[in-house]
C-alpha positions in Angstrom: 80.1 43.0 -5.1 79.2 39.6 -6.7 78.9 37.8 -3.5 76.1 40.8 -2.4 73.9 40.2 -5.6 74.2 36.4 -4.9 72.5 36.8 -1.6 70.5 39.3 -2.8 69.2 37.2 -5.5 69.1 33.7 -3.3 67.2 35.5 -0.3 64.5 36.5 -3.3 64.3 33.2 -4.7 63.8 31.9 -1.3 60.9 34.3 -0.5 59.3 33.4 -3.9 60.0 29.5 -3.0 58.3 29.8 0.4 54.9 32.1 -1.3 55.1 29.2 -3.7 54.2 26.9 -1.3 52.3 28.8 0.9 49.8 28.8 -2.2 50.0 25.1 -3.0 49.1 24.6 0.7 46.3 26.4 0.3 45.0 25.1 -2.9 45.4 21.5 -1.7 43.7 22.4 1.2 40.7 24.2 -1.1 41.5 20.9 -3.3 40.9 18.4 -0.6 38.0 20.4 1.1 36.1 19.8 -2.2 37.0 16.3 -2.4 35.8 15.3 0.9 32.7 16.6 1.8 31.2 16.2 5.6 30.3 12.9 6.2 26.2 12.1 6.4 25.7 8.8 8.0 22.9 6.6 6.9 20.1 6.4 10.0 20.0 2.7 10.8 16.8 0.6 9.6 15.5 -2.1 11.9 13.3 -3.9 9.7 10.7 -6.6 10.8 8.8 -8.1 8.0 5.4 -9.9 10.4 4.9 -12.4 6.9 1.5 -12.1 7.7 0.5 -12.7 4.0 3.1 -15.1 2.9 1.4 -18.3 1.4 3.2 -21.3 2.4 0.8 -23.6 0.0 -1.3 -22.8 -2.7 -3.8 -25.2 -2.9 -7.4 -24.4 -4.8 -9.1 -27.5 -4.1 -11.3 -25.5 -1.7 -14.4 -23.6 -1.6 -14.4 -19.8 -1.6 -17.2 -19.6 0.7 -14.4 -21.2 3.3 -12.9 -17.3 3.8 -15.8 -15.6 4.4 -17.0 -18.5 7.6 -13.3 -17.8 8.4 -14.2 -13.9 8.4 -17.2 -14.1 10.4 -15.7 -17.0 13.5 -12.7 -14.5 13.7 -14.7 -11.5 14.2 -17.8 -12.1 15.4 -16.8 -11.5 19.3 -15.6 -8.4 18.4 -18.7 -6.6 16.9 -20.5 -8.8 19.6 -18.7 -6.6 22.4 -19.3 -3.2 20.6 -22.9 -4.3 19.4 -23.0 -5.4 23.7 -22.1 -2.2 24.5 -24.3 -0.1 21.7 -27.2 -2.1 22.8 -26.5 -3.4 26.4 -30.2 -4.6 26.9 -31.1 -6.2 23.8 -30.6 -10.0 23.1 -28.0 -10.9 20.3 -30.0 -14.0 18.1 -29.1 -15.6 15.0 -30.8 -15.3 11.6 -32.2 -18.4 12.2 -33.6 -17.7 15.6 -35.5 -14.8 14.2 -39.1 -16.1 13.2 -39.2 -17.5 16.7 -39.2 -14.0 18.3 -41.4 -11.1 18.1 -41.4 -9.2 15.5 -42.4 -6.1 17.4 -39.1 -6.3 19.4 -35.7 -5.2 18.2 -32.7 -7.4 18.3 -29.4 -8.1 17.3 -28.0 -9.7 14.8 -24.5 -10.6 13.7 -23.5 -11.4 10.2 -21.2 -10.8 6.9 -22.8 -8.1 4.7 -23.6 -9.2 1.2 -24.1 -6.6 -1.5 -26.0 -7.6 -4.7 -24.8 -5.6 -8.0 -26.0 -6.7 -11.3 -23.0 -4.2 -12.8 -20.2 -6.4 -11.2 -18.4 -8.8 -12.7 -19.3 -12.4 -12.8 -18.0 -15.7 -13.6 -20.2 -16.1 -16.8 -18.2 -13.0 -17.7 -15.3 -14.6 -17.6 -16.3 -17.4 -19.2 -17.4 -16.1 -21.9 -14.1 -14.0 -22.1 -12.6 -17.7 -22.0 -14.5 -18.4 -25.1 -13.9 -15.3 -26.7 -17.7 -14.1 -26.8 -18.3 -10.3 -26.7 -19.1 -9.2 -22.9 -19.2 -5.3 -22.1 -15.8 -3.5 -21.5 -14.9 -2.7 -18.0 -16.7 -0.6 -16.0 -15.5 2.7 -13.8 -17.9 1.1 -11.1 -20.1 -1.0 -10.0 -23.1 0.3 -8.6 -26.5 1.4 -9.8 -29.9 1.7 -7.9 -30.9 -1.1 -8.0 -28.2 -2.4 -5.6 -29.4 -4.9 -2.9 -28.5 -5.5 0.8 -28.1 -9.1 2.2 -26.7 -10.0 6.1 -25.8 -13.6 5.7 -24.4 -16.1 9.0 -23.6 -19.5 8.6 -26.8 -20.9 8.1 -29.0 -18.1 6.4 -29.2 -15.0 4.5 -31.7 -12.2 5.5 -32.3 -8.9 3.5 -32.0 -5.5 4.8 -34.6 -3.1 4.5 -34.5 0.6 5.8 -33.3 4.0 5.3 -30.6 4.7 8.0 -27.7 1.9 6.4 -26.6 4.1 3.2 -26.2 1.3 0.7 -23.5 3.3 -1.1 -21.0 3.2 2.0 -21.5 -0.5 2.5 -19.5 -3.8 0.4 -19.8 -7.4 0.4 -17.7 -8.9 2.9 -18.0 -6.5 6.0 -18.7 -8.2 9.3 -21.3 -6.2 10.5 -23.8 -6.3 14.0 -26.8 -4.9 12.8 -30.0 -3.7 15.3 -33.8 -3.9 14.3 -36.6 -6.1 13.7 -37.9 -9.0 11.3 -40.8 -7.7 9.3 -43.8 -10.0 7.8 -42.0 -10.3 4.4 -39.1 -11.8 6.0 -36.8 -8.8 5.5 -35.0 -7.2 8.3 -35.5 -3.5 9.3 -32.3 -1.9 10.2 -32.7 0.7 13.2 -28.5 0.8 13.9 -26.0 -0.9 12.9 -21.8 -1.3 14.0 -18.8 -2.3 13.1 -15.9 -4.4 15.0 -13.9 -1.1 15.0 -10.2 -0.1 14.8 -8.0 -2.7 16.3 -6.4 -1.5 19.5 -2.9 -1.0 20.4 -0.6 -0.1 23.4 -0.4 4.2 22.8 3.7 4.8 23.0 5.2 7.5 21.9 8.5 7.7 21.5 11.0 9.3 23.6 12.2 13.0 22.7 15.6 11.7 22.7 15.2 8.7 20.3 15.5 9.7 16.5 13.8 7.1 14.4 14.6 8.5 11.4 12.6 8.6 8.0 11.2 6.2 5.7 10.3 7.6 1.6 7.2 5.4 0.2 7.0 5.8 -3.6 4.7 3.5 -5.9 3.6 3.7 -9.6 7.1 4.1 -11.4 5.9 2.1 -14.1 9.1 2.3 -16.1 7.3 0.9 -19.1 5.5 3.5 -20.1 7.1 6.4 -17.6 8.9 9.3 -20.6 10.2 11.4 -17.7 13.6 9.5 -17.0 15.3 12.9 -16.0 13.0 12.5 -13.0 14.0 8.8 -12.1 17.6 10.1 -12.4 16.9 13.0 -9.4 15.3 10.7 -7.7 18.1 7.7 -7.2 20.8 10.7 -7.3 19.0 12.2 -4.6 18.4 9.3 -2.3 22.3 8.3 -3.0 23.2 11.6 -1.2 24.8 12.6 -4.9 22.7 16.2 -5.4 22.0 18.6 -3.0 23.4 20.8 -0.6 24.6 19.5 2.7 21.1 20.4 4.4 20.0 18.5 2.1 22.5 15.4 2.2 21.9 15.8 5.9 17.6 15.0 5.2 18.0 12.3 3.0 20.8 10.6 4.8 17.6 10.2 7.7 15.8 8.1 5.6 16.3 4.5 6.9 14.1 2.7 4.4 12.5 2.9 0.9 9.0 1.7 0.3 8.3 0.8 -3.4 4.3 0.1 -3.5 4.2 -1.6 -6.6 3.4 -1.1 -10.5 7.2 -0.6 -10.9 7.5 -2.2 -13.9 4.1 -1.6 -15.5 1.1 0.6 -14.5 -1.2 -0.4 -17.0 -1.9 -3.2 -19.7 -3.7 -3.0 -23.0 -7.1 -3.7 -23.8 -7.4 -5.7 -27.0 -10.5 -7.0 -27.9 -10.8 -11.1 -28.2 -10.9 -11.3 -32.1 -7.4 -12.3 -33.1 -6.3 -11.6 -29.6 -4.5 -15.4 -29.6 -3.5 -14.5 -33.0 -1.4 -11.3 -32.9 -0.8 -10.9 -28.9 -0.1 -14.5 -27.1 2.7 -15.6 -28.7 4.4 -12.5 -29.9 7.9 -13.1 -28.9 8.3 -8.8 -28.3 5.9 -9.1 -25.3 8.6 -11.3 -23.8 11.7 -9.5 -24.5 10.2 -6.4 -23.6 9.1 -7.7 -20.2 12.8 -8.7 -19.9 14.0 -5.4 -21.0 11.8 -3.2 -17.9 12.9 -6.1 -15.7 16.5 -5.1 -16.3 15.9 -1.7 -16.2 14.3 -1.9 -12.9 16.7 -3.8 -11.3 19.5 -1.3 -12.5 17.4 1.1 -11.1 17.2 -0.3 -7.5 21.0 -1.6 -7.1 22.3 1.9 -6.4 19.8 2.7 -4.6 20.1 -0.6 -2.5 23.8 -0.2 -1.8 23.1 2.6 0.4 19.4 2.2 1.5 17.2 -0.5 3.0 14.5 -1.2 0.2 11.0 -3.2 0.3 9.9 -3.8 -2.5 6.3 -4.9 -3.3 4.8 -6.1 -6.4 1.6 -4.3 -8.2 -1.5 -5.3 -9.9 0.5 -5.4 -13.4 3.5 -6.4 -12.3 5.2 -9.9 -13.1 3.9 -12.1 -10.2 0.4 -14.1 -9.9 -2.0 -11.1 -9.0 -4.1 -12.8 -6.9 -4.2 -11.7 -3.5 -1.6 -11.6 -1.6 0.9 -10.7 -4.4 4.2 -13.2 -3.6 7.4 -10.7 -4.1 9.0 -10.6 -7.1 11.3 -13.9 -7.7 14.7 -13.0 -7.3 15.5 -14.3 -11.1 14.3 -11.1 -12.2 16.2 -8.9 -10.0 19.4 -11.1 -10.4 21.7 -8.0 -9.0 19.6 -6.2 -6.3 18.1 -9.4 -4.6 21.4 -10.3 -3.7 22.1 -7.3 -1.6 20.7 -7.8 2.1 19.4 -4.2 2.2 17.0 -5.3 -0.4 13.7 -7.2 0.9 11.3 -8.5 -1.8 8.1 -8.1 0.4 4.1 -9.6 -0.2 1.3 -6.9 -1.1 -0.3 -6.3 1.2 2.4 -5.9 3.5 2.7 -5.3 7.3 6.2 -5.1 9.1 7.9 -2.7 12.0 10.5 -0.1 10.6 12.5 1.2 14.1 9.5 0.1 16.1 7.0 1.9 13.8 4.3 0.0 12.5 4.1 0.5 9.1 0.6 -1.1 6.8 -0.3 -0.8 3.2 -1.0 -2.2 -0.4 0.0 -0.9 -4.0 -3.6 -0.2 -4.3 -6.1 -2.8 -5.4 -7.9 -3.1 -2.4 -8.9 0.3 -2.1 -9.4 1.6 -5.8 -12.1 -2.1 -5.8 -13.9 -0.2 -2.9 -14.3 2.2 -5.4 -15.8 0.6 -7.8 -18.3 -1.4 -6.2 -19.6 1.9 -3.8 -19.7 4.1 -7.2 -18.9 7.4 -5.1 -16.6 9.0 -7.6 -16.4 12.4 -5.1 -14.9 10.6 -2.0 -11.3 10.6 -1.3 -9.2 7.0 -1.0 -8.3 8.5 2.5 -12.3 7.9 3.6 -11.8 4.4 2.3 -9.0 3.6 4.1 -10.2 5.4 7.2 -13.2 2.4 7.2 -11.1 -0.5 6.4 -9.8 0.6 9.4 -13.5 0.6 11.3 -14.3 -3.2 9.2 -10.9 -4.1 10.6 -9.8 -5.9 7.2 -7.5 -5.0 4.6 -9.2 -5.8 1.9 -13.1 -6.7 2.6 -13.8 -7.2 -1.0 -11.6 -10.0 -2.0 -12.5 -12.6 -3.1 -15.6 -11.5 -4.4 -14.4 -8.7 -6.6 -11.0 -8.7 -6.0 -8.4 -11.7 -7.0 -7.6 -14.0 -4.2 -6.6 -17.5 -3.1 -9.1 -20.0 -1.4 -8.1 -19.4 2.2 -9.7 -22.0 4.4 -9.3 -21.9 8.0 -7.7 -18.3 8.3 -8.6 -14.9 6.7 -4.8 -13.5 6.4 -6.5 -9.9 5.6 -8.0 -9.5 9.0 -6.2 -6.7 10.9 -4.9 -8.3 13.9 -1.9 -5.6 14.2 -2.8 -1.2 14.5 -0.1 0.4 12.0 1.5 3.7 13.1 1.4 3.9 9.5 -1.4 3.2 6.9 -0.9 3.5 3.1 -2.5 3.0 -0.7 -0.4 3.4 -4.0 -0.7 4.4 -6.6 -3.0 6.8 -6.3 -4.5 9.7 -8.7 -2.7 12.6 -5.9 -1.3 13.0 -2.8 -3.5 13.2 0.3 -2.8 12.3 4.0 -4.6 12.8 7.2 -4.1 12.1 11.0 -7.0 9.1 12.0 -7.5 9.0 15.8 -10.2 6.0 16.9 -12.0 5.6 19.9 -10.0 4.4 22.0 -7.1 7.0 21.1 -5.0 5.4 18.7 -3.6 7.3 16.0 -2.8 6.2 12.7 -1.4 8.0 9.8 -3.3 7.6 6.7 -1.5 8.4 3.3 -2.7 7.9 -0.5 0.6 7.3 -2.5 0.7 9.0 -5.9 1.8 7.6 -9.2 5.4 8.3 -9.7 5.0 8.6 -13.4 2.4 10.2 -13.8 3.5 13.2 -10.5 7.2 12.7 -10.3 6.5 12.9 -6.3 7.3 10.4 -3.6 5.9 10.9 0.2 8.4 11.7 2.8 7.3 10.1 6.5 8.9 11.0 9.4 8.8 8.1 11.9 8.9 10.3 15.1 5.9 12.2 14.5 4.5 10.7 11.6 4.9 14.3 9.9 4.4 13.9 6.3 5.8 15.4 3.0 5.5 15.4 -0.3 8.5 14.9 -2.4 8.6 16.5 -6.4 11.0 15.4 -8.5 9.2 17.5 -11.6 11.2 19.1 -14.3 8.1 21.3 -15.6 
């Protein structure tokens, strides 16, 4: 009878043993399936950086005047072809040549526009800023009505009279093929007038098969002076893959690149006015460490980010590098951690380069918000701006009259000799994009890049069909 309830007993505990195990089995296997998540490979980023703004000497023993004769040799048989083909049966003459023809005839003429504003600023300005006399505080814009219209060549300048060129959509520094007559006052009346146009490219479009992946452009982060931290935190968990849902693992692990269009450290500076300025401001020893501080902050910002994403970085107008056009990158001293990862490339501003064959264009800004100023249209978008830079072929027309740059002498580095897939402007007031399509059929995406700090949202380009998305990272 004992030996029965021994069995009894062991052939129980065996049962219990074996359900025993059966459920650790299963909870290792629940255990281990939450542990190890599916996979999500990072799309591979072949990155080309052209260094078509990369100064190898700066050197300001030169004229300024220099860049602008640079402008004009370099695109004067351009707007000579389309100003050929506008006016096939008109003579093209020089400024000089004019008085010699007849004046009842119209012509064409080929010059760099100059536009005369008594509101922009000047270098008795800034000397007197030098000397710390009071001068006017800066202004939203330039222009007034009493603007003035010049076409200048290398050996005379010539103004414009006429109705049909509106003032307000023209800047200094636009190579320009204008089409009229000399009146008896000497001005010239503009009949038409044309552009060099957008620059052409081979049209390729990629195969249906061939996945290029994504690329995220963000600009403005301005950590300074940015209160919404719990958004910076989405936004590196996010792109490190460590939020979301596996849809949304699966997105983000197609980005192949990060674009950071400058102001990362600061988006804006202080206005003090020159009284005491040297006094309380100069030498303050706070100004320094709290450079040093954002500089840490950004760089442990962009290491995680970098360990598991290609990132170019480009400077702003307010952050630490000379702002003269083109911006250098940021010295890797004050990235000490993320410039030593490959993935990371501290990149010019402008900057041009090819992302998985894509040819991707833009600046943190400057260039475009100075076209604001000086044409005073407050209602036009950025996007209009950028759509004529594009038609001016130049990146940034108005430097180095109103905008910061160095002395160039035999080359004008901002003359578009490259059509970008891709064509972008941080730090922007909102979000806008559109599809350009020139003449000749190329098609160029055109984006305005928001503020990070100010809209918590990055832009989200897809490099097969240039399909573009706004990214939030609000927590309102």
């Amino acid at each position: 009878m004992f030996f029965i309830c021994f069995c009894f007993c062991l052939q129980n505990v065996n049962k219990i043993r074996y359900l025993v195990e059966d459920k650790k089995k299963k909870l290792y296997c629940l255990i281990m399936e939450f542990r190890s998540p599916p996979a999500h490979h990072r799309k591979l980023c072949k990155l080309e950086d052209f260094n078509k703004f990369k100064i190898d000497s700066k050197s300001f023993d030169k004229q300024y005047n220099r860049i602008y004769s640079a402008r004009l040799r370099t695109l004067r048989d351009h707007v000579s072809q389309k100003a050929k083909a506008k006016w096939a049966q008109h003579e093209v003459v020089t400024l000089s040549e004019l008085p010699e023809k007849d004046q009842e005839n119209n012509y064409i003429v080929i010059g760099i526009l100059y536009k005369h504003q008594e509101l922009k600023p000047s270098a008795l300005q800034e000397l007197s800023e030098e000397l710390q006399l009071p001068t006017h505080l800066p202004r939203a814009n330039y222009a007034s009505f009493k603007d003035i219209l010049y076409l200048e060549d290398d050996d005379l300048r010539v103004k414009l009279d006429g109705s049909h060129m509106n003032i307000q959509y023209v800047i200094t520094g636009i190579i320009c093929a204008v089409f009229g007559h000399q009146l008896e006052n000497g001005e010239f009346h503009v009949v038409d007038w044309c552009y060099p146009g957008c620059t052409p490219k081979l049209i390729t479009t990629p195969k249906p098969s061939e996945q290029l992946g994504k690329i995220l452009i963000i600009s403005g982060l301005d950590l300074a002076n940015n209160t919404q931290l719990l958004s910076l935190n989405l936004l590196s968990e996010w792109v490190t893959g460590m939020i979301g849902c596996p849809k949304v693992q699966t997105e983000v692990a197609s980005i192949a690149c990060i674009i950071i269009a400058g102001n990362s450290i600061r988006g804006s500076i202080e206005i003090y006015n020159h009284k005491g300025y040297f006094e309380t401001n100069t030498h303050n020893e706070t100004v320094f460490k709290e450079a040093t501080i954002l500089a840490d902050k950004l760089d442990n910002f962009l290491l995680p980010i970098a360990k598991c994403c290609p990132i170019v970085l480009m400077p702003g107008e307010f952050d630490p590098t000379c702002h003269m056009l083109p911006q250098p990158s940021f010295h890797p001293c004050i990235l000490p951690e993320s410039s030593r990862l490959k993935s990371f490339y501290g990149s010019t501003n402008p900057w041009i380069g090819s992302i998985n064959s894509r040819i991707v264009a833009g600046s943190s800004g400057q260039p475009i918000m100075d076209i604001t100023k000086v044409a005073g249209l407050v209602n036009v978008s950025p996007l209009t701006w950028l759509e004529y830079t594009l038609n001016w072929r130049h990146y940034a027309p108005t430097a180095p009259d109103t905008v910061p740059a160095y002395p160039y002498f035999n080359t004008d580095p901002f003359i578009m000799t490259e059509c970008p897939d891709i064509y972008f402007a941080g730090n922007m007031d909102k979000f806008e994009t559109k599809l350009f399509t020139a003449n000749q059929g190329e098609t160029i995406r055109l984006i305005c890049i928001p503020k990070f700090s100010e809209t918590q949202t990055a832009v989200l380009v897809d490099l097969q069909d240039l399909q573009t998305s706004p990214i939030s990272f609000g927590v309102s």
